[in-house]
C-alpha positions in Angstrom: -3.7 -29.1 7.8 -1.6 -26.9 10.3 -2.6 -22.9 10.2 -0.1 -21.8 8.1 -0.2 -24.3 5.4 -3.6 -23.2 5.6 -3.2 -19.6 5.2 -0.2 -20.2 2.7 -3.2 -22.3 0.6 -6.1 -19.6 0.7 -3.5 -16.9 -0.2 -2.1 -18.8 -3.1 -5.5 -19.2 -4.3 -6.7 -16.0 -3.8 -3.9 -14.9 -5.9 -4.5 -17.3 -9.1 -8.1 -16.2 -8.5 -7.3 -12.7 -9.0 -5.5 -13.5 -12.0 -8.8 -14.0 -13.5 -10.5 -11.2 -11.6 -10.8 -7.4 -10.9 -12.3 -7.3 -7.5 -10.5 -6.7 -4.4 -9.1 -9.5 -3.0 -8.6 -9.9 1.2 -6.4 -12.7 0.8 -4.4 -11.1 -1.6 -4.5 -7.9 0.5 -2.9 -10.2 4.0 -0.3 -11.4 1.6 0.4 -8.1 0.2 1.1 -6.9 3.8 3.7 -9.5 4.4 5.2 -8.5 1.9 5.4 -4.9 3.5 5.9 -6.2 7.1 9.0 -7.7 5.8 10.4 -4.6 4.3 10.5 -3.5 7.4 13.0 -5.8 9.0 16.8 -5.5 9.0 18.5 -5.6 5.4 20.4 -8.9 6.4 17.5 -10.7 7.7 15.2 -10.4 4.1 18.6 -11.3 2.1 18.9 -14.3 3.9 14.9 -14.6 3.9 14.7 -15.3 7.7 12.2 -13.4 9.5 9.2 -13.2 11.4 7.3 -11.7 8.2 9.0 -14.0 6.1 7.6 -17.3 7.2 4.1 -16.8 5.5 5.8 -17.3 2.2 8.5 -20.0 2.3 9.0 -20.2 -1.5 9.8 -16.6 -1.8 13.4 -15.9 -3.3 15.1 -12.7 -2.9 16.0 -10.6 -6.1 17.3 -7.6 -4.9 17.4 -5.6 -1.1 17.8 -2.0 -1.6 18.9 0.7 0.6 20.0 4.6 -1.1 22.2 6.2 1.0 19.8 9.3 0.6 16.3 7.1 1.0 14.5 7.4 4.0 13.2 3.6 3.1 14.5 0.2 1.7 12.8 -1.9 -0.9 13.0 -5.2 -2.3 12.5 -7.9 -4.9 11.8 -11.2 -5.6 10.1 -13.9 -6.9 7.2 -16.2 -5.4 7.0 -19.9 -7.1 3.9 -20.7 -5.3 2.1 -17.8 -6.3 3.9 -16.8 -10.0 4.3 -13.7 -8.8 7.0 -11.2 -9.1 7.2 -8.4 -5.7 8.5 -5.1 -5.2 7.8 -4.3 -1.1 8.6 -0.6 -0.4 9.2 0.0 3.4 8.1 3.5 5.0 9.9 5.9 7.1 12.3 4.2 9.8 10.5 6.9 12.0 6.9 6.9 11.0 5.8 9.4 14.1 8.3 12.3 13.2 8.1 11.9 9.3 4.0 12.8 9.7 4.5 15.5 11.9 7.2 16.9 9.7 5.2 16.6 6.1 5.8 19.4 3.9 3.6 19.5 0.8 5.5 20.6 -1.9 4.6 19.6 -5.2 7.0 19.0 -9.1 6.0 18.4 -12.3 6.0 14.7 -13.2 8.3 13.8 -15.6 6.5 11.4 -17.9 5.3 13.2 -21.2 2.6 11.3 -21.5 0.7 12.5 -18.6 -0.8 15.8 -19.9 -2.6 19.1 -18.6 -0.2 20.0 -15.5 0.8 16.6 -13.8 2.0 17.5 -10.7 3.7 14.8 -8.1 4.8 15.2 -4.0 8.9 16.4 -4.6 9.9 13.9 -1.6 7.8 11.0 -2.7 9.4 11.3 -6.6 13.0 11.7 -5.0 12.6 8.6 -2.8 11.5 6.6 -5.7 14.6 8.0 -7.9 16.8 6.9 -5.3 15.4 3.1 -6.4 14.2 3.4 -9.8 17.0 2.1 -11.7 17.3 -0.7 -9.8 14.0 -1.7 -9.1 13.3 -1.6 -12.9 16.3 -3.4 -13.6 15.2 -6.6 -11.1 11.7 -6.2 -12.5 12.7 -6.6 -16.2 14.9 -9.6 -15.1 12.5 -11.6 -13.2 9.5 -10.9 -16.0 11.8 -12.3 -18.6 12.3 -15.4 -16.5 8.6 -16.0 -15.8 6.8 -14.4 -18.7 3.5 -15.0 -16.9 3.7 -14.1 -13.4 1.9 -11.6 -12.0 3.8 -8.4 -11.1 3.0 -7.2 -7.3 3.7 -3.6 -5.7 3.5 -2.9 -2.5 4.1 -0.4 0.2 3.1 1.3 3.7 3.2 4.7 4.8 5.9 6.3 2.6 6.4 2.9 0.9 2.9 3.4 -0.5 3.1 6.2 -1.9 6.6 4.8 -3.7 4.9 1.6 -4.7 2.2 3.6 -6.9 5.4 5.9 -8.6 6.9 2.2 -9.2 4.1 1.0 -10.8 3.8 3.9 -13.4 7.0 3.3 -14.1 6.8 -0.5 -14.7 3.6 0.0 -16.9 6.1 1.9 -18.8 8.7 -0.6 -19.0 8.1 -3.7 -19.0 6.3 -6.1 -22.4 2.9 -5.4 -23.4 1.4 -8.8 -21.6 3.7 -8.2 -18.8 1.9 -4.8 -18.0 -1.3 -6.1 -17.9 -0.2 -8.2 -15.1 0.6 -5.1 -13.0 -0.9 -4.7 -9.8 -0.7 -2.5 -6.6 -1.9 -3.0 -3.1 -0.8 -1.1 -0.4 -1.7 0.4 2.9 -1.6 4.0 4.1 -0.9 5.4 1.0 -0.5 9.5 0.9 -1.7 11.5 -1.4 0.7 11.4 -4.7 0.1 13.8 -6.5 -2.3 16.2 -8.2 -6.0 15.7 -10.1 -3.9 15.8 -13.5 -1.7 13.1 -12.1 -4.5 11.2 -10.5 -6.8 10.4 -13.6 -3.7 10.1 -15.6 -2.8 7.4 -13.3 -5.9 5.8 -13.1 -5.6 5.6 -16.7 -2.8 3.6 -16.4 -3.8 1.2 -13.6 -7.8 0.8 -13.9 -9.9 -0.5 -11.3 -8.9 -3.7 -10.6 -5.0 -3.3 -10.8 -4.7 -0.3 -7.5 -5.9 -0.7 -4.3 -5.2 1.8 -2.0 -6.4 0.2 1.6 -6.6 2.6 4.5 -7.7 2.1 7.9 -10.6 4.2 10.1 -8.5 7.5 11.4 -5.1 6.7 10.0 -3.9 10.4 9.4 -1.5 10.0 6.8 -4.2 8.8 3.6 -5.3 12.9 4.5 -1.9 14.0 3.8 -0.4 15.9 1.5 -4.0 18.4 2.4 -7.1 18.6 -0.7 -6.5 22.3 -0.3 -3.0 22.3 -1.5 -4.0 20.6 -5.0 -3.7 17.3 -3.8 -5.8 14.5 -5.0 -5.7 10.5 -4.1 -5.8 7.8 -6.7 -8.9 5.1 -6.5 -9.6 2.9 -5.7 -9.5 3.2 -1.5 -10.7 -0.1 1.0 -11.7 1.5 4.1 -11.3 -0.9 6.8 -13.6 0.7 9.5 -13.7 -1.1 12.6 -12.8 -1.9 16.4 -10.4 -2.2 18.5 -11.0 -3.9 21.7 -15.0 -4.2 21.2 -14.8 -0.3 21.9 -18.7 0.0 20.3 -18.4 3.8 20.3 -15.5 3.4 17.2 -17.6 0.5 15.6 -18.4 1.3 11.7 -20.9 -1.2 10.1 -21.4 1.3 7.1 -20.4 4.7 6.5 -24.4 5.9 5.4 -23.8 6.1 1.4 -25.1 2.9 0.5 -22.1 0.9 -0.2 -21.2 -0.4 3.1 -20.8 -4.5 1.8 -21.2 -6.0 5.1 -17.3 -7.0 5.0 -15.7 -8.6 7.9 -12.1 -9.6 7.9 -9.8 -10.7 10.3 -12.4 -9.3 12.1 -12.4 -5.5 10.7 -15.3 -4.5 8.4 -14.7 -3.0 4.9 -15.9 -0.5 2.5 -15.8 -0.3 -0.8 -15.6 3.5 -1.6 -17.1 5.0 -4.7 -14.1 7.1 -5.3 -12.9 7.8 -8.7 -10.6 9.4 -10.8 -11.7 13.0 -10.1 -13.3 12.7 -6.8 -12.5 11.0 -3.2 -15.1 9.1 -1.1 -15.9 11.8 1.5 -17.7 9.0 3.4 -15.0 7.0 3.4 -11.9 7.7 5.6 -12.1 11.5 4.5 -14.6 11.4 6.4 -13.2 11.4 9.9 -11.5 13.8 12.4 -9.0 13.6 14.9 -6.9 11.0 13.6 -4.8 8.6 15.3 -1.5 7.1 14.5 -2.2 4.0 16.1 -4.1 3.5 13.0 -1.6 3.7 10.9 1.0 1.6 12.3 -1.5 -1.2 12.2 -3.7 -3.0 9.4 -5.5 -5.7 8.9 -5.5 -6.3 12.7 -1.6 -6.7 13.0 1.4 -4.2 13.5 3.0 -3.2 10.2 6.3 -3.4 11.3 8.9 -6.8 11.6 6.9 -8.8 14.3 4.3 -11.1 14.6 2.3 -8.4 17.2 -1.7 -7.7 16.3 -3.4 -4.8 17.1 -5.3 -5.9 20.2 -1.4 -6.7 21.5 -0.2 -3.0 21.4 -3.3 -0.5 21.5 -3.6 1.1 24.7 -6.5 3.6 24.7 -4.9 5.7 27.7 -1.4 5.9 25.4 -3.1 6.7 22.1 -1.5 9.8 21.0 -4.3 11.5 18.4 -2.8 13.8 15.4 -5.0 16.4 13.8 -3.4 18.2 11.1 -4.1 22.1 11.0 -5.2 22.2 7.4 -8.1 21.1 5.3 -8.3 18.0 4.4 
């Protein structure tokens, strides 16, 4: 059995398996970031489903590509036979370095009544996802009335993150009754949202088991928007902790609190944080200072962007720029 097939087998099980399971999922996770890789490529290239990215899943068929005129993303649909699942991939800012250094923090109520006692969301986050909403929903709705039981799949990096979890809120909202319990959402350098309000309200809507919010070591953006400006992050966060380039000095086998699980994939470690609703993990990745951008633009050992580079390919320890934000986290 060639690699691929191999990896195209494991994730396809890994995602019936999930089906059937609430735990965090790595397989699932790698697929998920295909998915996000992919948004990254040219609008042309994922219509016609030919791209680096694209190759790990070959039975994917294209819904939708999406590009507002006023987004600073794209987004797009589709369906996966091998899998049964149903994708929305959110892409993140064309110029990830500039959009962290020029994040504002300004905060709107969120618009669904049902979320009560001040629910307050990131302004530029909700207008990114209005730029898509209508049509997103629409391809959604479509796709779950042609395969009643797939599972429906966000995902997202960077800004795209932070879209994917609006999405899902929305989709909860919209789609059947069964179809919403098949909502999921994992995605990589996620932002903070919005506020406390917004983040048990949202819990409420996708328990444990249906958001994973997977950061890595000293990305800077999962401490963005800043705690101190009434900003709170949705569980449940995956902290993947550990090296590059054997560099033993930023080697994490547990982050002291008792719930380091011994984890190692595609050879970086994992935590399980014992967020919540209420309260972050401050052993988790809060828990770190400077931060590095190199960290974000990579997860689960490879780039994020539309390429086939890993992490060990691009990071150059003289040419890491660190970030370290000037408020408190």
């Amino acid at each position: 059995m060639s690699p691929l097939v191999r990896s195209l087998f494991l994730i396809c099980v890994a995602v019936c398996v999930q089906l059937a399971s609430a735990e965090y999922d790595p397989e699932l996770a790698l697929s998920s970031l295909y998915y996000t890789k992919t948004s990254y490529c040219s609008s042309s290239a994922i219509e016609k489903w030919s791209c680096i990215p694209c190759t790990l899943h070959r039975n994917f068929e294209v819904q939708g590509v999406h590009t507002p005129r006023k987004a600073h993303s794209q987004a797009f649909t589709g369906y996966d036979s091998s899998t049964n699942t149903i994708v929305a991939a959110f892409r993140g800012s064309s110029n990830i370095e500039n959009w962290i250094y020029n994040f504002n923090f300004i905060k709107r109520k969120y618009p669904n009544p049902s979320c009560k006692g001040g629910c307050e969301v990131h302004s530029g986050f909700h207008d990114e996802w209005k730029s898509y909403r209508n049509h997103i929903l629409e391809d959604i709705l479509v796709l779950s009335d042609q395969y009643p039981t797939a599972t429906i799949l966000l995902t997202g990096h960077s800004l795209g993150a932070a879209v994917s979890l609006l999405a899902a809120l929305d989709v909860v909202h919209t789609v059947s009754d069964s179809a919403r319990a098949r909502v999921m959402v994992y995605n990589f350098g996620e932002p903070r949202v919005g506020n406390s309000a917004f983040s048990q309200w949202a819990v409420s809507q996708l328990p444990e088991g249906k958001q994973y919010r997977i950061t890595h070591y000293r990305d800077p953006v999962p401490h963005l928007p800043p705690r101190s400006f009434g900003f709170l992050h949705t569980a449940h966060e995956l902290w993947y902790t550990a090296v590059r380039n054997g560099d033993d000095n930023d080697t994490l086998n547990g982050n002291g609190n008792g719930n380091s699980n011994g984890n190692d994939t595609y050879g970086i470690g994992y935590i399980e944080c014992q967020d919540s609703a209420t309260q972050e993990d401050s052993k988790c990745s809060a828990s770190l200072t400077p931060l590095r951008v190199v960290d974000h633009l990579h997860y689960l050992g490879l780039s994020t962007g539309c390429d086939d580079k890993k992490m060990s390919d691009t990071y150059d320890d003289e040419d890491d720029e660190e970030y370290t934000h000037t408020h408190t986290d």
